[in-house]
C-alpha positions, 0 to 999 in steps of 0.5 A: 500500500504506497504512503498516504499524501499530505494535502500541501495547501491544509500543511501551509494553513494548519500547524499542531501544537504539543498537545495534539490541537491543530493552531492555525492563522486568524484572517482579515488582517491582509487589507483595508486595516484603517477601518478596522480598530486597534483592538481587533487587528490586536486580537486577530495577531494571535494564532486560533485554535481549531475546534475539536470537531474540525480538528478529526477532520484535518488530522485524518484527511488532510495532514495524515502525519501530523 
């Protein structure tokens, strides 16, 4: 059975931690930054964590050897 191939574009996306959670890149802080506030742009700097639910899903299918 020849080896399981990891979905390259879900690699550069998705990232786990330690413990096995799947982090990944908050959007909307690309473009159009002076209407969005201090605070917000603050928040979306910080990595977010998959939910535990969509977590199975890219552990199994999309990054096989994460």
């Amino acid at each position: 059975m020849p080896k399981m191939k990891t979905k390259k574009s879900a690699a550069k996306r998705y990232s786990f931690t330690g413990t096995g959670k799947v982090k990944y890149k908050k959007q909307n802080l690309r473009h159009i930054l002076t209407k969005k506030s201090a605070k917000r742009k603050r928040n979306l700097r910080h990595a977010g964590i998959l939910s535990a639910d969509n977590t199975a899903v890219i552990k199994k299918q999309l990054l096989p050897y994460g």
